[in-house]
C-alpha positions in Angstrom: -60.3 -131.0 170.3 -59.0 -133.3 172.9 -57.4 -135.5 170.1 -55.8 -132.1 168.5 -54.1 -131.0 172.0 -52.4 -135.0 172.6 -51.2 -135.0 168.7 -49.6 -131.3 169.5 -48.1 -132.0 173.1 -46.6 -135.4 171.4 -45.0 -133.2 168.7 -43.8 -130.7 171.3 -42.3 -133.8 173.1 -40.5 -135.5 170.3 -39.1 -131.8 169.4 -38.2 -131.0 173.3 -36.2 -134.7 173.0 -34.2 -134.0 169.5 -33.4 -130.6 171.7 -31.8 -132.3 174.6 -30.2 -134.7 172.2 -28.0 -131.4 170.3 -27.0 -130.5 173.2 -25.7 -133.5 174.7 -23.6 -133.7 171.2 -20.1 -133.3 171.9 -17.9 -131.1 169.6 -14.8 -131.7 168.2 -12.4 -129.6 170.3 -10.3 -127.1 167.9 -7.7 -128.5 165.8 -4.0 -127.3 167.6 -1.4 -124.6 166.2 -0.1 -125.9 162.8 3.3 -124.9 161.0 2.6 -122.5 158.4 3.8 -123.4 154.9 6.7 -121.5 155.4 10.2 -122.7 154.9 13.1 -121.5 157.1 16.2 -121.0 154.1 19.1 -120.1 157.5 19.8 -121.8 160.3 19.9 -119.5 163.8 23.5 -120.2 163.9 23.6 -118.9 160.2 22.1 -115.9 161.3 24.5 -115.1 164.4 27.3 -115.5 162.3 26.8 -112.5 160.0 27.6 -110.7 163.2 30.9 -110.7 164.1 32.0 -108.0 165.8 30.8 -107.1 169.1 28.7 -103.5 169.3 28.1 -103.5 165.5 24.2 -103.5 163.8 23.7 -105.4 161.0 20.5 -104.9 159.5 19.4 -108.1 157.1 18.5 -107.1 153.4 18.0 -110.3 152.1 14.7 -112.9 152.8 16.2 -114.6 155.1 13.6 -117.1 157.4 14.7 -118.9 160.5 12.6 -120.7 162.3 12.9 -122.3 166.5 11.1 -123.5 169.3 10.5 -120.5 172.1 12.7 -122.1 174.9 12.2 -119.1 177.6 9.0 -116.4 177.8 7.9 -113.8 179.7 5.7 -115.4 182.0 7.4 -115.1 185.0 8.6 -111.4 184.5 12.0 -112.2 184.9 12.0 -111.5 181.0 10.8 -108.8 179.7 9.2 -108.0 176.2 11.7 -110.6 174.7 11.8 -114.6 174.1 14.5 -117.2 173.9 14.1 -119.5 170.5 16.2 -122.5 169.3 16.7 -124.9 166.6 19.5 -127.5 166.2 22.0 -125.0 165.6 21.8 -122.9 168.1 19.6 -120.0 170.4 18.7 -116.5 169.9 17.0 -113.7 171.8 14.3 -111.5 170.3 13.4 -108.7 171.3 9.5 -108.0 170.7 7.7 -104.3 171.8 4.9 -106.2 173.6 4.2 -107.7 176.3 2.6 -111.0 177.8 4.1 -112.9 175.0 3.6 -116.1 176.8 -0.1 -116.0 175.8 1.1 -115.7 171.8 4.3 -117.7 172.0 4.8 -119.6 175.1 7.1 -122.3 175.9 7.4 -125.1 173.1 5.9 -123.1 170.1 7.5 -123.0 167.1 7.8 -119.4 165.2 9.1 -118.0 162.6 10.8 -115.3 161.9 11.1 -113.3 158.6 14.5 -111.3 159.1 14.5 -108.9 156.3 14.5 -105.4 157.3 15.2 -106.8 161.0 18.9 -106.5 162.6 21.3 -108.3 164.4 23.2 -106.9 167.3 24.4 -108.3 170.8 24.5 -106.1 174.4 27.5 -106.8 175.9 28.2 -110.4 173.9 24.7 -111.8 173.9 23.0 -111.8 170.5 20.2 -110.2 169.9 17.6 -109.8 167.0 14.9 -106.6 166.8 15.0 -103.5 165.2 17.7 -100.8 164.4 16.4 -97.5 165.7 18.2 -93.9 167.2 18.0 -92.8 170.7 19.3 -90.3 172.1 21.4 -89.7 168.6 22.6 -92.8 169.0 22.0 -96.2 167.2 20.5 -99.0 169.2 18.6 -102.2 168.9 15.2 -102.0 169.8 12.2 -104.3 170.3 9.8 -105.1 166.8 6.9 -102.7 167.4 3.7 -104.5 168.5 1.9 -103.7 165.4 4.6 -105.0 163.2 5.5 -108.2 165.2 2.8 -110.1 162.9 4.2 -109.0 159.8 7.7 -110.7 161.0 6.7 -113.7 163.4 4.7 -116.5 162.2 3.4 -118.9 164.9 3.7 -122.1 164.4 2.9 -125.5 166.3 2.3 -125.7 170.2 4.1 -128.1 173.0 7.0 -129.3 171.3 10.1 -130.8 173.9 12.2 -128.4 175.2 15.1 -130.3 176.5 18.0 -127.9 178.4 21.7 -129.0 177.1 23.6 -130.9 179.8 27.1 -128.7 180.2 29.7 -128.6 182.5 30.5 -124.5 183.6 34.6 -125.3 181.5 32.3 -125.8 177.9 30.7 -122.6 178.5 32.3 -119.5 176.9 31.9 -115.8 176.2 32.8 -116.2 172.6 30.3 -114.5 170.8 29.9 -117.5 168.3 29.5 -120.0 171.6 27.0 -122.2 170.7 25.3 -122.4 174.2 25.1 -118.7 174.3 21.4 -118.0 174.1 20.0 -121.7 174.6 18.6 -123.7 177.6 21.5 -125.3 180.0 21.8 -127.5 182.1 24.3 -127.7 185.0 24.6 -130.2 187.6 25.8 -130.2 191.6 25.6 -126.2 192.1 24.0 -124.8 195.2 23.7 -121.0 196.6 26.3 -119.7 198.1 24.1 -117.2 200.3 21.2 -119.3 201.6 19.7 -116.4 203.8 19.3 -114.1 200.2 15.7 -114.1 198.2 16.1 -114.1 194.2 16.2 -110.4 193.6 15.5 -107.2 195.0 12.7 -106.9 197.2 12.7 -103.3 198.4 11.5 -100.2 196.7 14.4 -99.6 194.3 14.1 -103.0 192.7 17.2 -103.1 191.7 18.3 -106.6 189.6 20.5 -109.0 191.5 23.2 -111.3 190.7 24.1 -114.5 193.1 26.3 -116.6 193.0 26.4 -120.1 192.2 29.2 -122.6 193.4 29.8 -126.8 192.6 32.2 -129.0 194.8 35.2 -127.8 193.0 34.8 -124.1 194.0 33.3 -123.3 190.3 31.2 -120.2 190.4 28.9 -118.3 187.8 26.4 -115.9 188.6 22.5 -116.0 188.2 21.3 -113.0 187.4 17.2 -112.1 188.1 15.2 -109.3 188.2 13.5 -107.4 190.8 10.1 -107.5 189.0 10.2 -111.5 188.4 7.3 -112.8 190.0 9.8 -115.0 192.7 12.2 -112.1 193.5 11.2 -112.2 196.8 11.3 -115.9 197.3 14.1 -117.3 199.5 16.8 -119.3 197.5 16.7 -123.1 197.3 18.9 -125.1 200.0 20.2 -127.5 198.7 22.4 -128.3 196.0 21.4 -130.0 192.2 20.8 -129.1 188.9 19.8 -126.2 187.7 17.8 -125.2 184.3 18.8 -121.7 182.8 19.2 -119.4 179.8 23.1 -119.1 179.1 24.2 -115.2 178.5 27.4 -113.2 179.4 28.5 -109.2 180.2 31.5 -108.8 178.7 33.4 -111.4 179.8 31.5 -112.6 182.5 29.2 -115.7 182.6 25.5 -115.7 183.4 22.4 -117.9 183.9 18.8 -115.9 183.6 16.0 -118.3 185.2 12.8 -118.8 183.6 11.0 -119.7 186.9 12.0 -121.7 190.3 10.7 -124.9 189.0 13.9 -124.8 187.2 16.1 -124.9 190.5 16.0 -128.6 191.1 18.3 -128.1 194.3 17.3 -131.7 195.7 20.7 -133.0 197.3 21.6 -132.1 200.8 23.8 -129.0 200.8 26.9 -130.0 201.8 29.9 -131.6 198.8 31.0 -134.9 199.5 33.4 -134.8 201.8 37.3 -135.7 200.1 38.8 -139.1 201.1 40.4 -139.0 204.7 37.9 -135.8 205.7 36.0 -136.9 208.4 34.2 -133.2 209.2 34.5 -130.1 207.0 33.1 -126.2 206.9 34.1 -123.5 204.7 31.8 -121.0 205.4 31.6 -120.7 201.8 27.6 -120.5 202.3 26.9 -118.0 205.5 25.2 -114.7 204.6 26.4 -111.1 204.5 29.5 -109.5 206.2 28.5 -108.4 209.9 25.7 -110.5 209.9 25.0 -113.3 213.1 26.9 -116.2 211.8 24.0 -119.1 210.9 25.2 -122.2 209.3 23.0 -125.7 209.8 23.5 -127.9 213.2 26.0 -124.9 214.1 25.3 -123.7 217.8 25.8 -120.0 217.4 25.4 -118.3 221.6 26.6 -115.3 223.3 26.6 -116.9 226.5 27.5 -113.7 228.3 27.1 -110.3 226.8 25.0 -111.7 224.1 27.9 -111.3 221.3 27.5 -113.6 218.4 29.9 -114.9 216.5 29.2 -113.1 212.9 29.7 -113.5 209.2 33.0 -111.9 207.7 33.2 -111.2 204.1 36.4 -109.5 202.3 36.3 -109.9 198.9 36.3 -114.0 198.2 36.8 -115.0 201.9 34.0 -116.2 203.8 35.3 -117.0 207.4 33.6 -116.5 211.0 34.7 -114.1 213.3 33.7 -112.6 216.6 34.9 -109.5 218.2 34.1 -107.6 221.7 34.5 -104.2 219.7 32.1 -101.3 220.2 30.2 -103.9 221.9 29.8 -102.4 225.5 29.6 -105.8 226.7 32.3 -105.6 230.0 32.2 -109.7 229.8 31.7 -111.4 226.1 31.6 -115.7 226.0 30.6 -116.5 222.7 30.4 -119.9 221.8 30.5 -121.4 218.5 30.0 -125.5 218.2 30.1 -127.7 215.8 27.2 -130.3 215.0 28.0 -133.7 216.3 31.4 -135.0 214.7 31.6 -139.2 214.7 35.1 -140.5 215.0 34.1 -144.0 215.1 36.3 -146.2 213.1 39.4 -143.5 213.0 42.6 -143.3 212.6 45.3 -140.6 214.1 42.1 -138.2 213.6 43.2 -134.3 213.9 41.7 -131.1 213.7 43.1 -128.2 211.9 41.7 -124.1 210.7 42.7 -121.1 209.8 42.8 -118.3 211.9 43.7 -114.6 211.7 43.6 -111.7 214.4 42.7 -108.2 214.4 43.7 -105.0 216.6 45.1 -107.1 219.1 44.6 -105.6 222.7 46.9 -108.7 224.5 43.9 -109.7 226.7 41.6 -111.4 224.3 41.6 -115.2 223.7 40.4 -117.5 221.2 40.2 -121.3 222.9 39.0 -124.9 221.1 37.2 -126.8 223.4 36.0 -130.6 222.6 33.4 -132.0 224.6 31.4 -136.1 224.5 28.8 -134.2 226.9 27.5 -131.2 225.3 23.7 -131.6 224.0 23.0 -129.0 222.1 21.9 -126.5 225.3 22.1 -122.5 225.2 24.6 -122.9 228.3 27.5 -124.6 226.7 29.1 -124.1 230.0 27.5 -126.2 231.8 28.9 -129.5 230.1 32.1 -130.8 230.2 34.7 -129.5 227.5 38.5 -129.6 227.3 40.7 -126.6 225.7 42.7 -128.3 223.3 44.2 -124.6 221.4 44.4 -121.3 223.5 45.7 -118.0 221.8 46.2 -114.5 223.2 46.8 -112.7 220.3 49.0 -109.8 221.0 49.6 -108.6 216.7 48.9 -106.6 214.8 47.4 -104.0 216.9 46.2 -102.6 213.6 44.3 -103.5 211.0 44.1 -107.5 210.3 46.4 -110.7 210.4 46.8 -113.1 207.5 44.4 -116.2 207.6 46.8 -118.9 208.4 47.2 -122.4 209.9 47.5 -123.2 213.2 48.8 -126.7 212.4 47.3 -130.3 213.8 45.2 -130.8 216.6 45.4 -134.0 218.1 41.9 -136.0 218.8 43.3 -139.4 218.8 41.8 -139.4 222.7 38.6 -139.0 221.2 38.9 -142.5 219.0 35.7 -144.3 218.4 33.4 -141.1 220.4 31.1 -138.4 219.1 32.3 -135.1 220.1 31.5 -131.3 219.2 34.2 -128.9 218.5 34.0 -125.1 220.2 35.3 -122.1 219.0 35.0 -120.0 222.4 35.9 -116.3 222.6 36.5 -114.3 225.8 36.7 -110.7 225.5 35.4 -107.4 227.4 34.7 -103.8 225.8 36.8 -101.8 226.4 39.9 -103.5 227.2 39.1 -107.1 225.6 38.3 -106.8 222.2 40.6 -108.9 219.9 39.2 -109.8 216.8 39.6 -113.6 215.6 38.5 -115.1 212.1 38.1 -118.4 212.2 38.0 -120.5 208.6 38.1 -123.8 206.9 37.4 -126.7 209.7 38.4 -129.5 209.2 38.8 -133.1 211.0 40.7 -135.8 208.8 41.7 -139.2 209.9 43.5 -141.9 208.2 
C-alpha cells in the first residue's frame, strides 16, 4: 500500500511539474495589422481632382480604391467623427458617423477606401469625402454611417512614419487643387501672438476659437481649435518654433487644425532676432486683450499712485500700450511703465525712438520718458534716480484719437557703455487729468 501511495504522489509530481512548465511557455504575441490584398487603382490627388468646383457633390460611380496613411484622428477631440489620410500625392478628410476612431484607425495606419457610391465635396474649400445625403431639403455631405464604414474602409498596416511637410506660410494656398491642403505641415519660427489666451473656449458656450499665429516677418495664419479638444483649456505655448498641423482654409482664409500640443514645438525664446543696428525692441505685437493690465516679460508695469495700470489697446491690427486717468476716480494717477534692462555697451550714437498718439486731450495730462542706471526693479520707481529725456502735454484732439506717429530720435549717447531702463511715466488726475496716450513700437538702435 505504502509502495502504491509513493508510485501515485511521484506521478502527481512529474504531472504538477509538466504543469508549471505550460505555463512558464511564452506565446508568440499576435502577428501586427497586415495590408489587405487590395489594390488602390487612383491616387488621392486623382480623386480631389474630379471635384472642381467649389459647393458641388460628386458622387463616384465607378470602383475607384485609394488608399493612405491616417495622418490626424480623433483622439484628442479636436476632431470630430473624421480622419486626415495621405499618400504621395496628396491628403484628404473623411468624414466617418462614428466615433473614437483612433482605437480603429489611429495615427500611422494605412486604410483603404472603396469610393463607389461615396462623394466628394469640400466646406468652404477643404475637400472632403462621405456620403451625399438631404437635410433640411437640402443636399449635403455627410459622415459614412457607422454600420457601413466596414463595407468602405479596409484597415490596413499599423505605425507607419508620418512625417509633416516642411512649408513656408507663401507655398500655402486656398486653391482647391493645393496640394498641402488636407496633409500634415510643418512651419517654422511662429509663436502666439496672445500669450495670456488658453487653446479654445473654456466657458459654458464652447464656442471654437481661432488665434493667431505670427513669424519674424509679421506673417500670420490662424489656428483654429475646438472647445471640446481635450487641451482647450490649456494656456498657449511661450515661446516661438515649429509647429505640426493639418493645413485647411474658409473661403479664402488660411488655417492650421492641431492634432494635440505635442505638436507645438515652441522651444526658442519668444522674442525675433533683433534687425542689425537694433539694440532693444517691443512691438506689443504679443500683449493680451484690449483694456486688459498691460503684461509683457521683464516689463515693470505699476500704478505708483492711484493704482492705474498701463493697459493693452487693441483696434483692429494695432497692438500698442496705453494708459489713461479716465473714469478712473483716481484724483492723482503715476503709472509707470519700464523697460527690462537695456545694455548699451559697445554703442554707437545709440537713440531711442516710438510711436505715440493722444486721446481726448484735457491740456493737463503728460506723457514723460525717463532713463535711469539706478532703478532695480522696485514697486516705487520713484525712489531711484531717473532723468526726463521727452515730456508732452497733449492738448489735441479733444475728441476721439490721434494718429500713431513718431516722435523722432532720442538721444542716449550719455548713456554709452551703461545699462539703463527706459520709463514711460504718465501723470494724470480724474476729473481734470485724464489724457489718453498710446505708446508703440520701442526701439533703441545704435550704429
Amino acid at each position: 500500500m505504502n509502495k502504491i501511495l509513493k508510485l501515485m504522489t511521484a506521478v502527481i509530481m512529474v504531472l504538477t511539474a509538466v504543469t508549471f512548465s505550460a505555463c512558464k511557455k511564452t506565446f508568440d504575441n499576435p502577428p501586427g495589422a497586415a495590408d489587405p490584398a487590395i489594390v488602390a487603382n487612383t491616387s488621392i490627388a486623382g480623386l480631389k481632382a474630379t471635384h472642381t468646383t467649389s459647393g458641388a457633390y460628386n458622387v463616384i460611380t465607378t470602383n475607384v480604391i485609394i488608399s493612405g496613411v491616417v495622418v490626424a484622428d480623433d483622439k484628442s477631440g479636436n476632431f470630430y467623427k473624421q480622419l486626415y489620410i495621405e499618400d504621395a500625392t496628396g491628403g484628404l478628410q473623411i468624414l466617418l458617423d462614428a466615433n473614437s476612431l483612433y482605437g480603429s484607425y489611429p495615427v500611422g495606419r494605412k486604410i483603404f477606401i472603396k469610393c463607389n457610391g461615396l462623394c466628394i465635396s469640400d466646406y468652404n474649400g477643404t475637400m472632403e469625402l462621405g456620403v451625399k445625403a438631404t437635410v433640411a431639403g437640402l443636399p449635403s455631405l455627410e459622415g459614412i454611417p457607422a454600420n457601413l464604414v466596414s463595407q468602405y474602409v479596409v484597415g490596413g498596416s499599423l505605425n507607419n512614419p508620418v512625417v509633416p511637410h516642411v512649408v513656408t506660410l507663401a507655398q500655402l494656398t486656398t486653391g482647391l487643387q493645393d496640394k498641402y491642403l488636407g496633409t500634415l505641415i510643418q512651419l517654422d519660427g511662429f509663436a502666439f501672438t496672445n500669450l495670456s489666451a488658453t487653446y479654445s473656449d473654456t466657458s459654458a458656450y464652447k464656442s471654437t476659437v481661432n488665434l493667431d499665429l505670427k513669424n519674424c516677418a509679421n506673417q500670420t495664419i490662424i489656428v483654429r481649435t475646438s472647445a471640446y479638444s481635450n487641451f482647450a483649456a490649456q494656456k498657449v505655448a511661450q515661446g516661438r518654433g515649429s509647429i505640426y498641423a493639418i493645413y485647411t482654409t474658409f473661403g479664402t482664409t488660411k488655417q492650421l487644425i492641431l492634432r494635440d500640443t505635442s505638436d507645438v514645438k515652441f522651444y526658442d525664446t519668444y522674442a525675433c532676432p533683433l534687425p542689425p543696428g537694433t539694440v532693444f525692441l517691443q512691438d506689443f505685437e504679443s500683449i493680451g486683450a484690449n483694456n486688459g493690465a498691460l503684461s509683457l516679460p521683464g516689463w515693470k508695469n505699476i500704478g505708483e499712485s492711484g493704482g492705474i495700470l498701463f493697459q493693452n489697446a487693441v483696434f483692429g491690427s494695432t497692438k500698442c500700450a496705453k494708459a489713461s486717468a479716465f473714469g478712473t476716480g483716481a484724483s492723482t494717477v503715476s503709472s509707470w511703465l519700464i523697460t527690462p534692462a537695456i545694455s548699451l555697451t559697445g554703442t554707437t550714437a545709440p537713440k531711442l525712438t516710438f510711436l505715440q498718439a493722444a486721446g481726448f486731450a484735457t491740456g493737463a495730462t503728460v506723457l514723460q520718458v525717463l532713463v535711469s542706471t539706478n532703478y532695480a526693479g522696485s514697486n516705487t520707481p520713484s525712489a531711484s534716480t531717473w532723468t526726463s529725456i521727452y515730456s508732452n502735454t497733449a492738448t489735441t484732439p479733444t475728441t476721439g484719437f490721434g494718429t500713431l506717429a513718431s516722435i523722432g530720435n532720442l538721444n542716449l549717447s550719455a548713456y554709452i557703455g551703461q545699462t539703463i531702463y527706459i520709463a514711460f511715466k504718465y501723470d494724470g488726475g480724474d476729473p481734470t487729468k485724464t489724457t489718453t496716450y498710446e505708446v508703440d513700437d520701442v526701439k533703441v538702435t545704435a550704429n
